[in-house]
C-alpha positions as CSV (number, residue, x, y, z in Angstrom):
1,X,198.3,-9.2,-101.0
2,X,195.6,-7.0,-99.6
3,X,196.7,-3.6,-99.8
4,X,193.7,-2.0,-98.4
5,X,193.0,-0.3,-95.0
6,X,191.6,-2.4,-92.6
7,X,189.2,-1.0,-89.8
8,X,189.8,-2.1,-86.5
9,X,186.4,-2.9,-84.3
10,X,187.6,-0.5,-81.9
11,X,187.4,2.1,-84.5
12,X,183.7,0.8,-85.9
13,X,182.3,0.6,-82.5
14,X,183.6,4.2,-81.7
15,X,182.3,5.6,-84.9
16,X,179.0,3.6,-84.5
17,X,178.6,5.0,-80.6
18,X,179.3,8.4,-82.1
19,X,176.5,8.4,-84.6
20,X,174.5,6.9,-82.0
21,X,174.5,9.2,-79.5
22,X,175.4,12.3,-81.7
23,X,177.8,12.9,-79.0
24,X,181.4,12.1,-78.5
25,X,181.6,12.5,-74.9
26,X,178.4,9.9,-74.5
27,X,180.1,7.9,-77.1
28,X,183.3,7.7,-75.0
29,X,181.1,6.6,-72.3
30,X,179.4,3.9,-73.7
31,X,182.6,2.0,-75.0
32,X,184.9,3.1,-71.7
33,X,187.4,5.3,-73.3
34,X,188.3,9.1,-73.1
35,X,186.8,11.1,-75.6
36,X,190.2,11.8,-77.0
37,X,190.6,8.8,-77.8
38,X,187.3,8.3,-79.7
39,X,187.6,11.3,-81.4
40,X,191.1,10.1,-82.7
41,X,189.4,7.0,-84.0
42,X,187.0,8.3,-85.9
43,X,189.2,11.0,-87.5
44,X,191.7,7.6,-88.4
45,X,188.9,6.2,-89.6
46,X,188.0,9.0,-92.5
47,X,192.1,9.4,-92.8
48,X,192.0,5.8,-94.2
49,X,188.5,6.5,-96.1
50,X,189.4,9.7,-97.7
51,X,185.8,11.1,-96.6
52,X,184.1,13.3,-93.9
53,X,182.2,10.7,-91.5
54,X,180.8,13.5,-89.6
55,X,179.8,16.9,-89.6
56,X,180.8,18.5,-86.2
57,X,179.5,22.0,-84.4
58,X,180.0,23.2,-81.1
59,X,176.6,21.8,-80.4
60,X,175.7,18.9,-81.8
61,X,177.7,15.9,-84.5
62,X,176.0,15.0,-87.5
63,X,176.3,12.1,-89.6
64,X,177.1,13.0,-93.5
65,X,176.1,11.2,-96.5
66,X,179.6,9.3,-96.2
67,X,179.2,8.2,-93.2
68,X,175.5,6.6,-93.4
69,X,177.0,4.7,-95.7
70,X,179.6,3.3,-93.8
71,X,177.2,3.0,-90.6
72,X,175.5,-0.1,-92.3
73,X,179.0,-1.9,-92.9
74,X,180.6,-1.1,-89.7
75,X,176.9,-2.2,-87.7
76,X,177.5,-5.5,-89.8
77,X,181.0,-6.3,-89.5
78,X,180.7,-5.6,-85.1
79,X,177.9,-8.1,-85.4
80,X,179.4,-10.4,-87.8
81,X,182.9,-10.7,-85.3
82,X,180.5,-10.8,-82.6
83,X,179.0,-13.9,-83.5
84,X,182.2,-15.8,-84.8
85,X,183.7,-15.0,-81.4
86,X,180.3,-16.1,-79.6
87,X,180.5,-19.6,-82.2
88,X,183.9,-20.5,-81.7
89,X,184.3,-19.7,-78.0
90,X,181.2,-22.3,-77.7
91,X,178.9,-19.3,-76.5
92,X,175.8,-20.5,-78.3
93,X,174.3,-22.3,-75.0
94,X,170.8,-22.8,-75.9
95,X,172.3,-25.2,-78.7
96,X,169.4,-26.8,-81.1
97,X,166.1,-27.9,-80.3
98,X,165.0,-30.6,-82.6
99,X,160.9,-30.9,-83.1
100,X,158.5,-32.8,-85.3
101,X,155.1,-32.3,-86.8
102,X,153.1,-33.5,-88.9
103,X,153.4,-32.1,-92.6
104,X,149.4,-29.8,-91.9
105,X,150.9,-28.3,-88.7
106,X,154.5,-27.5,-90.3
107,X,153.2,-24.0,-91.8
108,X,149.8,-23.0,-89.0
109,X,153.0,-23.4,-86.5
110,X,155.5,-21.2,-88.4
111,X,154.4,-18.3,-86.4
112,X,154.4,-19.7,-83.1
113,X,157.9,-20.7,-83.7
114,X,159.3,-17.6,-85.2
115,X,157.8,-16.2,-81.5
116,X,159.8,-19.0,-79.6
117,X,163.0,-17.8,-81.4
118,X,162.9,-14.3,-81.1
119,X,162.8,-15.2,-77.2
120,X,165.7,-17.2,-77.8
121,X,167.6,-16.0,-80.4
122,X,171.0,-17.8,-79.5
123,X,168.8,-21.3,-79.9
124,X,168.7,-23.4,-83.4
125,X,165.4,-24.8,-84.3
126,X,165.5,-28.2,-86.7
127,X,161.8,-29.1,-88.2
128,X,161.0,-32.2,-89.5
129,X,157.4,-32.6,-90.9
130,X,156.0,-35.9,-92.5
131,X,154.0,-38.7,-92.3
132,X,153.5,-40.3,-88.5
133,X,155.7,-43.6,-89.1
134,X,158.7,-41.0,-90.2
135,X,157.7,-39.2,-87.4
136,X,157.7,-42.0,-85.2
137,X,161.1,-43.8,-86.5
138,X,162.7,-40.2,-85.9
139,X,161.8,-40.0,-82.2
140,X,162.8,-43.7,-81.5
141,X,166.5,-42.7,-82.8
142,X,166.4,-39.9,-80.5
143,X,166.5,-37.8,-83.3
144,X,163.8,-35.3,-81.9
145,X,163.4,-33.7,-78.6
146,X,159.5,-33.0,-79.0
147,X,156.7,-34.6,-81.3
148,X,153.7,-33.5,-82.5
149,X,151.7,-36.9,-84.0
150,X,148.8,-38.1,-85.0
151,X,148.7,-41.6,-83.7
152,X,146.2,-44.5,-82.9
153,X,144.9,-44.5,-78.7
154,X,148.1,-46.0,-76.9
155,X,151.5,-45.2,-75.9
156,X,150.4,-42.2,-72.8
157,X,151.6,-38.9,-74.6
158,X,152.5,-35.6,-72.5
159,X,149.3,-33.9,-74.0
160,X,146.8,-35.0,-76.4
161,X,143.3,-34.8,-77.9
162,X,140.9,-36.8,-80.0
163,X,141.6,-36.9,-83.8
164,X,138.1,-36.9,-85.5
165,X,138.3,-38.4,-88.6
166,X,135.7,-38.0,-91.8
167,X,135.0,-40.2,-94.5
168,X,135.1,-37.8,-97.5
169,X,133.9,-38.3,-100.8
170,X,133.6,-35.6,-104.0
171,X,130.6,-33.7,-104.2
172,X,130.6,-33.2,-107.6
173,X,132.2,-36.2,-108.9
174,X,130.8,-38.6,-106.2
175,X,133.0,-42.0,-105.7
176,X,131.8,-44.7,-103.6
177,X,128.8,-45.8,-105.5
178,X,131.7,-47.1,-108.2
179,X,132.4,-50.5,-108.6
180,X,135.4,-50.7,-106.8
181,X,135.3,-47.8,-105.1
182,X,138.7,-46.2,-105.9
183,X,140.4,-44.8,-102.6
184,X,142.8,-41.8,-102.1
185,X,145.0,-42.9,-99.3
186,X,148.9,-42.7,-97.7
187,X,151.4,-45.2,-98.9
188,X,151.6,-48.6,-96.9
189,X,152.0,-48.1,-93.1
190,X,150.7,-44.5,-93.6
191,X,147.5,-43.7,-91.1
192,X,144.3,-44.3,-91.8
193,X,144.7,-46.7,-94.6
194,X,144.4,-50.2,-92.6
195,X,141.0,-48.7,-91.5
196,X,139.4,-48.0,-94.6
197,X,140.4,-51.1,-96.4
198,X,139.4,-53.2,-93.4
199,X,136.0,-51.2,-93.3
200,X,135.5,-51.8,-97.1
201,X,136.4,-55.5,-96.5
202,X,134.0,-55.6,-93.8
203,X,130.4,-54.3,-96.1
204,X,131.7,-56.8,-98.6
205,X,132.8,-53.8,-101.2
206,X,135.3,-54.4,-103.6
207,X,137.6,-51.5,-103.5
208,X,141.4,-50.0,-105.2
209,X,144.2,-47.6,-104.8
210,X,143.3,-44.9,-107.5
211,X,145.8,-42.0,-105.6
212,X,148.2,-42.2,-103.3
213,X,150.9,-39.6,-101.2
214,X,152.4,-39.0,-98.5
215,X,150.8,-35.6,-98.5
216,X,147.9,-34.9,-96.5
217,X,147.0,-31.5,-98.7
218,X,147.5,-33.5,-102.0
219,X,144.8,-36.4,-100.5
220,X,142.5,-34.0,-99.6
221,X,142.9,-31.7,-102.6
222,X,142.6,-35.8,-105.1
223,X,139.2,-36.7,-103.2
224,X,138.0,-33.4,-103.5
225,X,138.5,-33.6,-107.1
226,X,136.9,-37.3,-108.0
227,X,139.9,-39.1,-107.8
228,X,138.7,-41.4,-104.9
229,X,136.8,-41.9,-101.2
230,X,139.4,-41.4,-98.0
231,X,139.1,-41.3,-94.7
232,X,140.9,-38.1,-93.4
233,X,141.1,-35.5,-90.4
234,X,138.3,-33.2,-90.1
235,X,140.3,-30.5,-90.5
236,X,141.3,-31.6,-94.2
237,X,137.6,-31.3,-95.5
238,X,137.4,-29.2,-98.3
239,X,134.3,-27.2,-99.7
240,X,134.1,-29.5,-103.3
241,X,133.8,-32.8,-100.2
242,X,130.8,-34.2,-99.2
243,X,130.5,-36.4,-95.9
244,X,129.7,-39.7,-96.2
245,X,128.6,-42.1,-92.6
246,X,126.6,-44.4,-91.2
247,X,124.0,-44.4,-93.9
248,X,126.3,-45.6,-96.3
249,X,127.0,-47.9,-93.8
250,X,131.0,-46.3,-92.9
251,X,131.1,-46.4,-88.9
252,X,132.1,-43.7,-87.4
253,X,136.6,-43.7,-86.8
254,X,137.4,-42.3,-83.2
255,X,140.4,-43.8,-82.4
256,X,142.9,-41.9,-83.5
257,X,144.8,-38.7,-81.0
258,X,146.5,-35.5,-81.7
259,X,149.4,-36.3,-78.9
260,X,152.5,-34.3,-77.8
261,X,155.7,-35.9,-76.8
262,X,158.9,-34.2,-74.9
263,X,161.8,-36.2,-74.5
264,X,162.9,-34.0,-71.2
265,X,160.0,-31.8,-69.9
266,X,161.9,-30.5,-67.2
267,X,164.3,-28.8,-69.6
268,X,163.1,-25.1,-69.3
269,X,163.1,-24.9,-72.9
270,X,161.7,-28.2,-74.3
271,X,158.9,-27.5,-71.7
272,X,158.3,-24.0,-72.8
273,X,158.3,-24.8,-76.8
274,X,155.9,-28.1,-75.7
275,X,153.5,-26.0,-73.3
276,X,153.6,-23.6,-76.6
277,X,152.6,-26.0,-78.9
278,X,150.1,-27.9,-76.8
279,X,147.8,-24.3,-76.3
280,X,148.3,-24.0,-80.0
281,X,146.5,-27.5,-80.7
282,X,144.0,-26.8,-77.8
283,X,145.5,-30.3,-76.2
284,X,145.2,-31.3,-72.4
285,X,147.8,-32.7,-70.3
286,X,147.9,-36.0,-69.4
């Protein structure tokens, strides 16, 4: 059995509005009692503590070294029974807004989304970040309110813009002049890799799979280091690439888009967090 003394919130937010204000009779008016009343909870208050809260003068109230300490507690414990009152009376009403990304936008986006939730600090954000055809599985179960993909021309998105893509070889360690060209590319059904085995096909080069990941940093970071040719986002090149193109006889990719999809755009805050996200990727609406 607990045999200790148990504050009551009433006597925590009293104390707090005290050393607050530095003023009982303002305290008294910000929790709507009479400042007998307050006074009598704080002086219960260092009855059941043994301590001095508060220094007090004809002119002003002063917190003592006692009471700072039990500030920080009694601050934590009104928020704490705030919030389990606020969870289990159903009072979290912006609920959770579920978005994906690809895995290079889940940290560049980290700070636009700590913005979005200090606007809405009652709302849950769930962030999934991976390859597109996780992506895409996820939005098809309805398991995400907004996507951010990298996708092949097609299905209309709410905002978009043109991918480019590079063909990126090492610099130092040079790879498609090999005999087969080894390639650093996504697992099966990952992006890009149809089109650079069909291209290799296609100038009658013999090529295999010398790295693979579902990463997009670890494929740029393998080519960059001589483990293979890949065809990537421009955004990925590294310093240690060099370009290859047409006069190694690789065409030139375009058909690939950045595009943004909202499951209910008129919802003010799936449109917000998409309109967010679309100035962030410098995309135009559809």
């Amino acid at each position: 059995m607990n045999r200790q003394p148990m504050f009551t919130p009433q006597q925590l937010l009293s104390f707090v509005a005290v050393c607050e204000t530095a003023s009982f009779t303002r305290a008294a008016d910000r929790v709507h009692l009479s400042q007998s009343t307050v006074s009598q909870q704080v002086r219960r208050l260092e009855e059941m503590v043994g301590k001095e809260l508060l220094n007090r003068s004809s002119h002003q109230v002063q917190i003592t070294e006692e009471g700072e300490k039990l500030l920080g507690y009694a601050r934590r414990i009104i928020a704490l029974n705030g919030e389990a009152h606020d969870v289990l009376s159903d009072q979290w009403r912006d609920g959770v807004l579920r978005l994906g990304v690809p895995e290079d936008f889940a940290a560049p986006t980290a700070g636009l989304l700590a913005h979005f939730s200090r606007d809405h600090p009652q709302l849950r954000l769930d962030v999934m970040s991976g390859m597109q055809v996780e992506l895409r599985r996820a939005w098809q179960r309805e398991e995400l309110d907004i996507m951010l993909i990298k996708q092949p021309y097609g299905e209309r998105p709410l905002a978009s813009r043109p991918e480019p893509l590079l063909w990126l070889d090492s610099a130092e360690w040079p790879c498609f002049e090999q005999t087969p060209v080894p390639l650093v590319l996504f697992p099966q059904q990952g992006l890009y890799r149809d089109e650079m085995c069909q291209t290799l096909d296609a100038l009658g080069r013999s090529w295999r799979i010398s790295y693979s990941s579902a990463s997009l940093v670890a494929l740029a970071a393998a080519s960059a280091q001589g483990l293979g040719l890949t065809l990537l986002p421009a955004s990925c090149r590294l310093p240690q690439h060099r370009i290859l193109g047409p006069e190694q006889g690789l065409p030139v990719i375009d058909t690939f888009e950045l595009a943004l999809f909202c499951r209910h755009p008129q919802d003010p805050l799936q449109r917000e967090l998409a309109e967010s996200l679309a100035t962030f990727s410098q995309l135009r609406w559809q």
